[in-house]
Each structure stands twice: as C-alpha cells, then as structure tokens.
C-alpha positions in Angstrom: 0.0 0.0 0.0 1.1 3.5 -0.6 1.9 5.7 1.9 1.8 9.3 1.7 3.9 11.8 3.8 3.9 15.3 3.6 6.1 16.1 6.3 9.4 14.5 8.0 8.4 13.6 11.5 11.0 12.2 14.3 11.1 8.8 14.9 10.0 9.2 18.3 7.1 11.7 17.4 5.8 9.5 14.7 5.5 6.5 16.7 3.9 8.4 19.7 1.3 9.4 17.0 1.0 6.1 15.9 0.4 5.7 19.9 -1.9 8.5 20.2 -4.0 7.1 17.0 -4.4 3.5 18.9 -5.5 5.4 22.3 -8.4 7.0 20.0 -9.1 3.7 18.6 -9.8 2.3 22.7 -11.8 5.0 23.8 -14.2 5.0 20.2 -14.6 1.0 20.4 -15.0 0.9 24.4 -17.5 3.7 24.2 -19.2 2.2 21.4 -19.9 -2.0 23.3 -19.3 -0.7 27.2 -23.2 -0.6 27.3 -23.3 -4.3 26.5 -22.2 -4.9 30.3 -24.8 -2.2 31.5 -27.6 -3.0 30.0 -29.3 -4.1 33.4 -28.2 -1.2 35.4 -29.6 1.8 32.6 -32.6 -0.5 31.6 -33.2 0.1 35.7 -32.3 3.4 36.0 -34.1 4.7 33.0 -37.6 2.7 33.9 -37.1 0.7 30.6 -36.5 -2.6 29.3 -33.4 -4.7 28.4 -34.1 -4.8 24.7 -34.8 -1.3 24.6 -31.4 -0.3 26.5 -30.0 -2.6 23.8 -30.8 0.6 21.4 -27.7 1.9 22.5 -25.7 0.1 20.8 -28.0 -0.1 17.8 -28.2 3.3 17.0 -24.4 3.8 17.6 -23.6 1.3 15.3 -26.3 2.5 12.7 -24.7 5.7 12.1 -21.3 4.4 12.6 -21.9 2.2 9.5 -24.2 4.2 6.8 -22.7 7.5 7.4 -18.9 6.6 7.0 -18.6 6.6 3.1 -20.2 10.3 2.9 -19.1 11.6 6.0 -15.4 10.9 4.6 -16.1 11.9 0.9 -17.9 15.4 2.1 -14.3 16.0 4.4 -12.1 14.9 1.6 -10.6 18.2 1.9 -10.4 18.6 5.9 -6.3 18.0 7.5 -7.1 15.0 9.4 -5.3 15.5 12.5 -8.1 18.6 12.5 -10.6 15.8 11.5 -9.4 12.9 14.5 -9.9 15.9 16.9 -12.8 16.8 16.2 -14.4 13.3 16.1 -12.6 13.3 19.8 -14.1 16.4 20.9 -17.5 15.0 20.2 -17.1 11.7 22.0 -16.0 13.5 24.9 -18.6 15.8 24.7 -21.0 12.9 23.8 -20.5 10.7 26.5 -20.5 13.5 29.3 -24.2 14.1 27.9 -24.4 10.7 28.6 -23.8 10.3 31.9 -25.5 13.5 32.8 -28.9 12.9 30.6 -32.1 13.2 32.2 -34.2 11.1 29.5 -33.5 8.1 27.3 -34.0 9.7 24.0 -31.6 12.4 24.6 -28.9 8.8 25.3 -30.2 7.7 22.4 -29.6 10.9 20.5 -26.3 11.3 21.8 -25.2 7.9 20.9 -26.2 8.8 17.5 -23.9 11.7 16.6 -21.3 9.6 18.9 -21.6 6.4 16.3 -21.2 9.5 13.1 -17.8 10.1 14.8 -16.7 6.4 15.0 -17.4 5.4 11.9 -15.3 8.5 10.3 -12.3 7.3 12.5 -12.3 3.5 11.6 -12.3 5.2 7.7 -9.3 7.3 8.5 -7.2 5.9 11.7 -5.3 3.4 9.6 -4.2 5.7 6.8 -3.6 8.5 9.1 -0.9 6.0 11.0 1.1 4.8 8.2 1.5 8.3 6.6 3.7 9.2 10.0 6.3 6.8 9.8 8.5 5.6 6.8 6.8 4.3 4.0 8.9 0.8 4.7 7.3 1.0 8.5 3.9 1.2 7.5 2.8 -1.8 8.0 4.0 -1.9 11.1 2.4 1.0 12.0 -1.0 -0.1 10.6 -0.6 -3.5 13.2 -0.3 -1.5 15.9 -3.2 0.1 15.2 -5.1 -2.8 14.1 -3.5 -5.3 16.9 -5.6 -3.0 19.2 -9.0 -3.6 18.0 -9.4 -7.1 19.8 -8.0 -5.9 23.2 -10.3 -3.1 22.7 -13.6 -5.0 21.8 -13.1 -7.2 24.8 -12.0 -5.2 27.2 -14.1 -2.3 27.2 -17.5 -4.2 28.2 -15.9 -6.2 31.8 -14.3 -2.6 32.4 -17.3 -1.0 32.0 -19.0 -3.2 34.1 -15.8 -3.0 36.5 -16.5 0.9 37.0 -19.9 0.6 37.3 -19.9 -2.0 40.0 -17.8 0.4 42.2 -19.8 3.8 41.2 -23.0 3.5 38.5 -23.4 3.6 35.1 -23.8 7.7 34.6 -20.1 8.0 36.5 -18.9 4.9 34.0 -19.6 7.2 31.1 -18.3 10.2 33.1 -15.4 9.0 33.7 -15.0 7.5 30.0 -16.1 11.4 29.0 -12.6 12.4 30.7 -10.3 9.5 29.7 -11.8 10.8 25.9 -10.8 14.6 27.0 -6.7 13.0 27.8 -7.1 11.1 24.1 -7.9 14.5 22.7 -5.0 16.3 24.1 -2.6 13.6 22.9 -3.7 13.9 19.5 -4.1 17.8 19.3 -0.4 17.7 20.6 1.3 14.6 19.4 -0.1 14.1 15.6 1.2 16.4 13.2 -0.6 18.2 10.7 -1.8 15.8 7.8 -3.6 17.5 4.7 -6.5 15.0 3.3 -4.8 12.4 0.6 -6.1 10.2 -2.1 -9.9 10.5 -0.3 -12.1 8.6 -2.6 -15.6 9.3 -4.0 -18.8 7.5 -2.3 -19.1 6.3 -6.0 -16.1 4.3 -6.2 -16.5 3.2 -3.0 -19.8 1.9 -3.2 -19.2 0.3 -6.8 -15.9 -2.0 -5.5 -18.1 -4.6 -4.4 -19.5 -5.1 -7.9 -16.1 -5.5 -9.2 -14.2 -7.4 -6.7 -16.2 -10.8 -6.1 -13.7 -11.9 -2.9 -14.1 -8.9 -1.7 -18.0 -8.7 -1.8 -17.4 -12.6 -0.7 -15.9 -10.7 2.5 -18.1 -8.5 3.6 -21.0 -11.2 3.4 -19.3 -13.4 6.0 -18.7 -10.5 8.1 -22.0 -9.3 8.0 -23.3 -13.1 9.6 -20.5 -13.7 12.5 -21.2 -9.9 13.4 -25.1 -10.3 13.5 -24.6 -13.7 15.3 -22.0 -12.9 17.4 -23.1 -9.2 18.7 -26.8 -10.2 18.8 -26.2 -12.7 21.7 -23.1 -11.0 23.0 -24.9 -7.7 23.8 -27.6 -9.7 26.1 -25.0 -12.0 27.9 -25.4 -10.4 31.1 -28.9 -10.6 31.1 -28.4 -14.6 29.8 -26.0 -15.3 32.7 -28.5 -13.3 35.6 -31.2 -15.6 34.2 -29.9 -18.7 33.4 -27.3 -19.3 36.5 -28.3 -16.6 38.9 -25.4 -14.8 38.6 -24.0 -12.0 40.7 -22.5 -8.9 39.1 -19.6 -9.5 40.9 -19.5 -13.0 39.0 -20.0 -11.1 35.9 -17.8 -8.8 35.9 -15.4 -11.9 36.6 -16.1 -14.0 33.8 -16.4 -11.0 31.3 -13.0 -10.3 32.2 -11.8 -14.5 31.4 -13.9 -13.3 28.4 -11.6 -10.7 27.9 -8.1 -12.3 28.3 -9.7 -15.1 26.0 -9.4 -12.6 23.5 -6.5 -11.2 23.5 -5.1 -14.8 23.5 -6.9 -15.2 20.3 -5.7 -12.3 18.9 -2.4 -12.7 19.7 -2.4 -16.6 18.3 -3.9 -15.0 15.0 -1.5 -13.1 14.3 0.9 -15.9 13.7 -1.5 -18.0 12.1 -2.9 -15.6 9.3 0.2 -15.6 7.6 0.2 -19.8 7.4 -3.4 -20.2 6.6 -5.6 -17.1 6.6 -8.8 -18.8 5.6 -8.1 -21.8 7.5 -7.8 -19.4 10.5 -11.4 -18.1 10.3 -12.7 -21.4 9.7 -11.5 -22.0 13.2 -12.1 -19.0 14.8 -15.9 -19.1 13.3 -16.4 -22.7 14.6 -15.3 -22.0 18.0 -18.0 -19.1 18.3 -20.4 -21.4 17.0 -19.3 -24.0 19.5 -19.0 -21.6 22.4 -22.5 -20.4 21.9 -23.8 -24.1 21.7 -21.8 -24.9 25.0 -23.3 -21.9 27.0 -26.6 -23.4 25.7 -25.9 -27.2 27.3 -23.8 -26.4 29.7 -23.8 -22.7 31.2 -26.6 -22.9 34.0 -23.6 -23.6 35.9 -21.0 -21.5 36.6 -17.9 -23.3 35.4 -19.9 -24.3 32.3 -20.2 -20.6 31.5 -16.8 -19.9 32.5 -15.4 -22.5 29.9 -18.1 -21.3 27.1 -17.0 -17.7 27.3 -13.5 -18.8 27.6 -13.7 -20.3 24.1 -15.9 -17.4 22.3 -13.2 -15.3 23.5 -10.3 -16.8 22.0 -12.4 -17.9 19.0 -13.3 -13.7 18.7 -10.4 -12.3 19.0 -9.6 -14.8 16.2 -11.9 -13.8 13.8 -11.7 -10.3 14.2 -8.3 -10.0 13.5 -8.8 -12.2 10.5 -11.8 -10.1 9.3 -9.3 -7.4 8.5 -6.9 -9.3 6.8 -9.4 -10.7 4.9 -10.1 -7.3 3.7 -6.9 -6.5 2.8 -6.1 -9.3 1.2 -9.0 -9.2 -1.1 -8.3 -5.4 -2.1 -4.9 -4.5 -1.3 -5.0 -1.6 -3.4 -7.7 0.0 -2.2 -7.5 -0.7 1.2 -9.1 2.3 2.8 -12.4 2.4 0.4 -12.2 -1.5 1.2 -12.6 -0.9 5.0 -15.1 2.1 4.5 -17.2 -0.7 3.0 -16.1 -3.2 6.0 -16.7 -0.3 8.7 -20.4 0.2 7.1 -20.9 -3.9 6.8 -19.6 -4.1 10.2 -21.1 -1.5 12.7 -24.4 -1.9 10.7 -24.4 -5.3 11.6 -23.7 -4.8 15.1 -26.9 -2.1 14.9 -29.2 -5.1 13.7 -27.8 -7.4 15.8 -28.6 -5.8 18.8 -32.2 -5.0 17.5 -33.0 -8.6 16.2 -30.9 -9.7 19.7 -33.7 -7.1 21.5 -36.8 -8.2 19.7 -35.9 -12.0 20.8 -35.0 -10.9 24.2 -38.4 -8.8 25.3 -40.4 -11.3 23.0 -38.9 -14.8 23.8 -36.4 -15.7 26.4 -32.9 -14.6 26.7 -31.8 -18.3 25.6 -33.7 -17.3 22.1 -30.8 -14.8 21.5 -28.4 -17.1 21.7 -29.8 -19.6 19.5 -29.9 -16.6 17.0 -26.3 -16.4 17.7 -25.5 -20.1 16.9 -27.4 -20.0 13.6 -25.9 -16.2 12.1 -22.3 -17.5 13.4 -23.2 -21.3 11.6 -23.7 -19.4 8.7 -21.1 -17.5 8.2 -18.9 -20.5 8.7 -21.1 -22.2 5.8 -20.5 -19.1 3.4 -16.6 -19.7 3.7 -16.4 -23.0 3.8 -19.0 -23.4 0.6 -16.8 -20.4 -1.4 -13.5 -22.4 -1.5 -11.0 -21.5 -3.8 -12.8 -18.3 -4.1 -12.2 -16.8 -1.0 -9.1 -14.1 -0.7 -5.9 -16.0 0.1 -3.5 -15.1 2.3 -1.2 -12.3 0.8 2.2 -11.6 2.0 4.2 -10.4 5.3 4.4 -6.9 3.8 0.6 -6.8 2.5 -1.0 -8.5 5.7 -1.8 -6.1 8.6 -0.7 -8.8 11.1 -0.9 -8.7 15.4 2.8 -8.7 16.7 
C-alpha cells in the first residue's frame, strides 16, 4: 500500500502518533460495546426494558456504519489530525451528555452523533498511522493500530461493568467522557498536521463490491459472524443473571476471562494468518459457534459458562483479526475504500444485531438470542467453507496487517 507523507516527522514523534492514534481507537470502540455490560443497570435506572437499552448500541452502530462513506467523501478536503480531533471532541462531549442525561431519548440521540464520529475514524485511523512513519514501516504501524482492535472489543464491556460495579453507570460514562478529553489532548499535541490524501468518492467506494467478487465474498461473512455474534453477545449479562443466577460480581469476573480469552486469540492470530488465513477463520468461526452451543448445554452452571466464554473469546479475537486481513487481502490496493465498506458492513451489523438480539429478548427468552447467535455464526462459517478456492488468500508479510 502506498503511503503518503507530507512532512518529515521524528522517529519518536511518529511512533507516539501512531500511539496517540491507537488510544483513539480504545476509547471510540469501548464507548461504542461498554453498554453491553450495563444493559441491566440503565434498563433500571431509565424505567425501561433490556431490549430497549439494547438501542444503545443499535443506534451507535447504525450511524457508525451508513454514514462513514459520505461523512469521509464530504471532508475529503479537511487535514485529518483537525478531523481525528474533532471526532474526539465530540465523543468527549458525547459521553458527558451521557452520563448526565435526564431522559432516554436524549442517550439515544447522543449515541447517535457519537456512532457519526466512529465510523469516520475507523475510515481514517489506519491511513492516518502509516502516513507518519516511513513508508517501509507502515505496516507496522498499521498492526499497531489494528492489533488494538481485539483488546479493545473485549475489554471495554468487563471494564465497563468493573466501573460501574464500584460507582453507577452515569459515572462509567463520566469518567469515559474524561479519559476521551486525555485522548484529545494527545492527538491535538502529538499528531502532526496531515492534509486529506487520495480521499475517494462514495461512487467508487460503493461500486468495489460489484467489481471485486472476494471482496463482496468478505463482507458477506462478516456481515453473519457480526449479527450472530453481537446479537447474543450484547444480552449476555442478562443470559448469565437468568440462566445461573449470577452476581455482578461473577460477571464482571467471567467478562473479564472473556476478555483475556481474547486477546489470546488475537495474539495466536497473528501468527496463524500468515500460514493459513482462511483456515484461520474457519476455526475461529467454529469456535463461536461451538461456544454459543456450550453456554446453551452447559452454562446454567458456573464453570460451564466460565469455559463457554472462555472459548468465544479466544475464537473472537480470532476472527476479528482475521476479518481485517481478509479485507486487505481481497483489495490490497484500495485498502481504505475497502474498509469504509467493512466499517459500514460491520457496525451496521452490530446495529441489527442488537435490534434482532432485542426483539428475541423482550419477546422470547434470553436463551432465544443465543440460538440466534448459533445459527448467524453457523452461517457465516457455511458461506466460507461453501466459497472455496474463491475466497481471498493469504497475501504476504508486507501486505497482511498482522498482530505482533
């Protein structure tokens, strides 16, 4: 991939950019899934139920996905260091509104513009990383970035639920509305100034599908292990209250197993893409399956669900990873309008997940969701495994965006 650089930054000041970009990427994923671990308390607070508190993260991700190819196309000419902290200010601003809101619509309003801002970043933070170093350390600098998003995703919901178990939800977000404020700082101080390049028109974007089949092959798995996995992920609290009688304490525990699981899987993926990338979802994808069938049969006890989430966090952080790389390696020359279209497939996904994953919850029982889970996950899995030869392949060390 081609990298861009306008200016010669210091070694030092480049890679604390790249550091600065990776601290935006925590605090924009953890804001966006930290309400899947306080769904209870706000659902209590706010006099409403589960599945509607589940609206939180449906509307984030809504806007997080369909907005990001004309957000970044109608800022094509906006420096982007001015761009990231902007989309900072607002998050900061966004989640002290939060915390401080009197009414569930104005959350749900909030979370709206919030999920504009995400979506712009996971359009720009990549590119904006591997323009600050040397163009032979940009893929390095676009793994640091990237080796973050796991860690990130399955962290930020047991912290969440962490904070709030020693103060309450509105002081979770406050104190996420701060952390946001230090991000901003960093980057207003840290990045240097980076003039839009090589932004790419919402046509072009939205027309790659249409011409790159593994590509378009791509995004369609994504779209079912993100629907299956984020519709019964975002009601696992309530699953675990209901099914084993669990104490938050106890859930705050096993979200954070969850949580290492992940990072395990992450980290074991990013040796493993670069022998067998399909292979490596194939695996990843059973185990959520697997997991989800497990916490089905075996998690109305609590070492049953403590071995279930054990495994659909490794088998996450396994996919996810290999989600990306997938990407790339099905359009490594247009990498950035590639992940537009994997940020909108994505976050959209996680939008409908969480509505389909309410609808089954306040309709159904919470085991429902996870049965939904199971069969969105089971599909995905049948979509590569029925593709073949047809699926990306795994490209080389200097094209794969790898976890090291």
């Amino acid at each position: 991939m081609a990298t861009h650089h306008g200016h010669a930054h210091s070694a030092l000041r480049a890679w604390l950019g790249v550091a600065a970009i990776t601290a935006s990427l925590f605090v924009f994923l953890t804001t966006e899934l930290m309400p899947v671990g306080l769904l209870t308390p706000v659902s209590a607070s706010l006099h409403i139920t589960v599945g509607v508190a589940g609206l939180m993260v449906t509307l984030y991700g809504v806007s997080a996905g369909l907005g990001v190819p004309f957000i970044v196309a109608w800022t094509r000419r906006v420096n982007r260091r001015v761009l990231l902290s902007t989309l900072l200010a607002i998050l900061t601003v966004g989640n002290c509104v939060t915390a401080l809101a009197p009414s569930y619509p104005l959350v749900l309003t909030t979370r709206l513009v919030m999920g504009f801002a995400s979506g712009v970043f996971w359009a720009i933070g990549v590119s904006m990383a591997m323009r600050l170093v040397p163009e032979r350390q940009a893929s390095r600098a676009a793994a640091v970035v990237m080796s973050g998003i796991s860690i990130a995703a399955v962290v930020g919901i047991p912290l969440g639920t962490v904070l709030e178990s020693l103060t309450d939800w509105r002081t979770t977000f406050l104190i996420w509305s701060g952390l946001s404020a230090l991000v901003f700082l960093a980057v207003a101080i840290i990045v240097p100034s980076l003039p839009s390049a090589n932004a790419v028109p919402v046509r072009e974007v939205f027309a790659l599908p249409f011409r790159n089949v593994p590509l378009r092959l791509v995004l369609g798995t994504v779209v079912l292990f993100v629907l299956g996995h984020f519709g019964a992920y975002t009601f696992v609290r309530p699953f675990l209250e209901s099914s084993t009688g669990a104490a938050p304490a106890f859930i705050t525990v096993v979200l954070m197993i969850y949580g290492v699981g992940g990072a395990i899987g992450n980290f074991v993926a990013g040796f493993t893409v670069n022998t067998s990338l399909r292979g490596s979802f194939i695996a990843g994808c059973a185990g959520l399956v697997v997991s989800m069938l497990l916490l089905l049969t075996i998690g109305q006890g609590q070492a049953g669900s403590i071995v279930a989430l054990v495994l659909w966090g490794v088998s996450f952080g396994v996919v996810q990873l290999c989600q990306v790389n997938m990407t790339q390696a099905a359009a490594p020359d247009t990498f950035e309008a590639a992940m537009s279209l994997n940020t909108m497939a994505y976050n959209t996904s996680i939008a409908l997940g969480a509505l389909f994953g309410g609808l089954f919850a306040d309709h159904l029982r919470v085991t429902s969701v996870v049965w939904f889970g199971v069969a969105l996950t089971a599909a995905s899995l049948l979509l590569t495994l029925g593709t073949g030869r047809r699926a990306p392949r795994t490209a080389s060390d200097e094209e794969l965006v790898t976890s090291r």
